[in-house]
C-alpha angles and dihedrals in degrees: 000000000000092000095054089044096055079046096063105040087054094057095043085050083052107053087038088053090041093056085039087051090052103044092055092047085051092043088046090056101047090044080054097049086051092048089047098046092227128131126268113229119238110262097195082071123079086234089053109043084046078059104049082041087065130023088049086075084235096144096046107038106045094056080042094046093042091050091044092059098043084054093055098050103257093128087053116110098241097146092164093053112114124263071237108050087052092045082062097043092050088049081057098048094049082060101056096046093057086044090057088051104057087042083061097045085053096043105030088040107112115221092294107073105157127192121199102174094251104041140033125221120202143147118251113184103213119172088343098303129099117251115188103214110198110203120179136191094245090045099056089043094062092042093060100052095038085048094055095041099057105035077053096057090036095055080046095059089040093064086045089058108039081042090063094056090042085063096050093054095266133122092010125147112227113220135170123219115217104208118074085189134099088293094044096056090049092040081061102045097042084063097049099040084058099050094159086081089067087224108143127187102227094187138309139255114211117239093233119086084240126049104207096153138081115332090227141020130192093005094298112108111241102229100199142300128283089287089071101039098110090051091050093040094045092038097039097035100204120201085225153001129234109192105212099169108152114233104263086063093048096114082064083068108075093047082043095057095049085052094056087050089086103054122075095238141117115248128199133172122234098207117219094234128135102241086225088077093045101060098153139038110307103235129190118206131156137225122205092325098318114115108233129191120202112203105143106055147114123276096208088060109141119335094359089056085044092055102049080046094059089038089052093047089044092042103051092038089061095039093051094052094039088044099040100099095048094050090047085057084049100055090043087050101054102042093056096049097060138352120278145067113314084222120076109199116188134165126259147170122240133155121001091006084293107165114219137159123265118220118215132149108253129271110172132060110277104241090047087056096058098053101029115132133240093278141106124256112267123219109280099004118190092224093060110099118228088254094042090057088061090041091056100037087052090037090225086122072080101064096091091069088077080081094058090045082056089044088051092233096111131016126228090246118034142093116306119261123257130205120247100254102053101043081059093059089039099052089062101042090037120072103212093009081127096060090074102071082065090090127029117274118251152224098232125008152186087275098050097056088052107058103264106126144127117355095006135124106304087201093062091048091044082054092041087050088045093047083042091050090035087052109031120150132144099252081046083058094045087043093056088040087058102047079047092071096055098023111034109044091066123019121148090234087065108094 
C-alpha cells in the first residue's frame, strides 16, 4: 500500500513538474521576445503554435528537466530532509537540465551551427521530421532562474499541502523506535514534535533482550526487548526503523543490523551523540574500504569555504569605497574629541585559533585602552569617549574591519572575535567554545542580529554561533547580511 502510494505521489510530482517545466520555458521565451523588441506569433494559428512549439525549448527541456530531478533525488521519499536542503537540490537540477540542453544543441546540431551572438540555429529530428530549435543566451538565462523559482515554489506548496493531510491522519509513514532509554525518548519526541514530515512512531521495542519495564512510554506501547524483535516486526509491519540504542549497548548493532536484513524496511541510527559535538553536516566517506564519519570539521571546506571568500572580497570591496567618506569623518571626528590614535588595534582570535589584530575606531580614551583588562564594556562606562558611545550605539566604531575581511583575517558573517585571554578561560568553562574557530570570525553574526550583543548571556550567543556554523550556507550569510541592515548597526544592548 506504501509502495503504491509513493507511486502515485511521484507521478503525480512528475506531471505537475512537467507542466511547471513548461510554463517557465514558455515564460523564458516571452520575457525574451520583450527584451528583444520582436513580435510574438499568433498561437491560435498552426504556424504559430509550430513556433511557440518550438522556439520555447518545450520538447527538449521537460524530458531533460524531469531526468535532471530524478537524478538528483527529488522523486526519493525523504520525507525528514530540510524545505532548504530541496530548495538546493532543485537549483542543481536546474543546472544539469540546462546542461543537458545546451550538450544536445552541440551533438544532435547538423553542419550549420550559427552563432549570432544572441541565438542558436540547429536541427533537432523529432518524430521524423526536422524541428529548428532556436535557442538563444538571454533565453536560457532566464530558464534557468524561472525554472528554479517556480519548482521551488511548487515543491513549497506540495509539502502545505501534504502537510495538511498529514495532519488529518493521512499519508503518514508508520515507524518503531528500538531504545526505551534517554535517545530513544528523544528519538520519539523529535518525530513527533516534526510531524510535517508524516512520520509517525507506531510503538517501541526495548534494546535489551528483555523488556521488564513499563508497558508503554510516551504514550507508544513497548512491545517487547531485542528477544522478541522478528514477532513484533512480522505482527506490526513498520514502514521503518530508527535504531536509538545508547552507547553502552552499541555491540548489540551489528547483530542487530543482520537481523533487520529479513524484513522489507528502511532502517536509520540515531547516533548517541550530543549535537554540540556535530555542528555541521554529518558527512560518510571511505577510505580504501574503512568506514569513516566526519562530525568535527569545518563547513567552508572546499567550495563552500572559496565562495564566502569571493563574497567577502566583493563585500568588503564595495563596502570600503561606499563607506569611505563616512570613516574618514569618523576618524576626523575621533581624533579631535580626545588624544590618541583614531585606530584601535587589539589582538583576536579567528579561524584555527589564528591571532590577528582587530581594527576599530576608537572609543575609549586612549590611556584607559592600553591598559584595559580582559572584560567586556559596562553600560555607561566611564572609559568610553562621547563619540565612541555613538560609535559604538550605532556599531560604526566596526567599519574598519573591512580592512581585516580584505586581509583575510575576518569574514563579513561569522562568530565575533575574542580576545586570548578570554577564549582561554571560555574554553574550560564552555563545552563546544572551541567549535567557533571553525569558521572565521565575522563582522556581524547570527547573534548580533539577534539581540545578543554587549553585555548579554554568553550561553545564548555560544548556542546562536553553534546553530550559524551547524547551518551554514551562502543565502543563511546574505540573510544575516540583510537583518544586519535593519537590526546590527543600533541595538540597545550596543554600548
Amino acid at each position: 500500500m506504501l509502495k503504491q502510494r509513493h507511486q502515485f505521489f511521484v507521478f503525480l510530482l512528475c506531471v505537475i513538474d512537467a507542466a511547471v517545466i513548461a510554463l517557465a520555458c514558455v515564460t523564458a521565451w516571452l520575457m525574451r521576445k520583450l527584451v528583444l523588441g520582436t513580435e510574438v506569433p499568433n498561437l491560435l494559428t498552426e504556424a504559430g503554435a509550430a513556433t511557440w512549439l518550438r522556439q520555447s525549448l518545450v520538447v527538449p527541456v521537460v524530458p531533460l528537466g524531469l531526468m535532471s530531478l530524478w537524478l538528483f533525488g527529488l522523486y526519493q521519499p525523504r520525507r525528514d530532509q530540510a524545505l532548504w536542503e530541496e530548495q538546493k537540490q532543485i537549483f542543481k537540477a536546474t543546472l544539469g537540465a540546462v546542461f543537458g540542453l545546451v550538450v544536445v544543441i552541440w551533438l544532435v546540431a547538423g553542419q550549420e551551427i550559427r552563432d549570432a551572438g544572441r541565438l542558436v540555429h540547429l536541427g533537432l529530428g523529432l518524430g521524423g521530421a526536422s524541428m529548428s530549435v532556436e535557442a538563444g543566451r538571454i533565453q536560457l538565462g532566464l530558464l534557468t532562474g524561472i525554472v528554479t523559482v517556480l519548482l521551488s515554489g511548487e515543491r513549497l506548496a506540495f509539502r502545505v499541502v501534504l502537510r495538511h493531510f498529514r495532519r488529518r491522519g493521512w499519508n503518514l509513514r508508520h515507524v518503531c523506535v528500538i531504545g526505551v532509554g534517554r535517545l530513544g525518548r528523544i528519538c520519539a519526541r523529535t518525530l513527533d514534535r516534526n510531524s510535517w514530515t508524516g512520520i509517525h512512531v507506531s510503538y517501541f521495542i526495548s534494546h535489551n533482550e528483555q523488556h521488564r519495564g513499563r508497558s508503554e512510554l510516551l504514550g507508544k506501547p513497548v512491545l517487547g526487548g531485542l528477544a522478541d524483535l522478528e514477532r513484533v516486526l512480522e505482527e506490526h509491519r513498520p514502514d521503518a526503523v530508527y535504531i536509538a540504542i545508547p552507547s553502552t549497548r552499541t555491540a548489540v548493532r551489528p547483530q542487530l543490523l543482520r537481523r533487520l536484513e529479513k524484513f522489507c524496511v528502511s532502517v536509520r541510527i540515531v547516533p548517541d551523540v550530543h549535537p554540540r559535538y556535530m555542528p555541521h553536516s554529518t558527512t560518510m566517506s571511505e577510505l580504501d574500504g574503512m568506514p569513516v564519519l566526519s562530525v568535527r570539521e569545518s563547513p567552508l571546506a572546499g567550495v563552500g569555504g572559496l565562495a564566502k571568500r569571493f563574497v567577502d572580497l566583493v563585500g568588503a570591496t564595495v563596502g570600503v569605497i561606499v563607506f569611505s567618506p563616512l570613516m574618514l569623518a569618523i576618524w576626523l571626528l575621533v581624533r579631535a574629541s580626545s588624544p590618541g590614535p583614531a585606530i584601535f588595534r587589539q589582538r583576536r582570535v579567528s579561524l584555527g585559533g589564528e591571532e590577528f589584530e582587530i581594527l576599530k575606531f576608537r572609543t575609549m580614551y586612549h590611556a584607559e585602552d592600553e591598559s584595559a583588562p580582559a572584560s567586556w564594556t559596562r553600560r555607561d562606562d566611564p572609559r568610553v569617549t562621547a563619540i565612541g558611545r555613538l560609535l559604538r550605539r550605532t556599531s560604526l566604531d566596526e567599519l574598519p574591519q573591512l580592512f581585516n575581511v580584505l586581509a583575510g583575517e575576518m569574514s563579513l558573517v561569522g562568530p565575533r572575535p575574542e580576545r586570548p585571554e578570554l577564549i582561554a578561560r571560555f574554553r574550560e568553562d564552555w563545552r563546544g567554545y572551541m567549535l567557533r574557530q571553525h569558521v572565521r570570525a565575522g563582522m556581524t553574526g547570527w547573534a548580533q542580529v539577534n539581540g545578543l550583543r554587549g553585555d548579554t548571556s554568553l550561553r545564548k550567543r555560544l548556542q546562536h554561533d553553534l546553530f550559524y556554523i551547524r547551518n551554514w550556507s551562502l543565502a543563511f550569510d546574505l540573510k544575516i547580511l540583510w537583518l544586519t541592515l535593519f537590526r546590527g548597526f543600533s541595538h540597545s544592548n550596543a554600548h
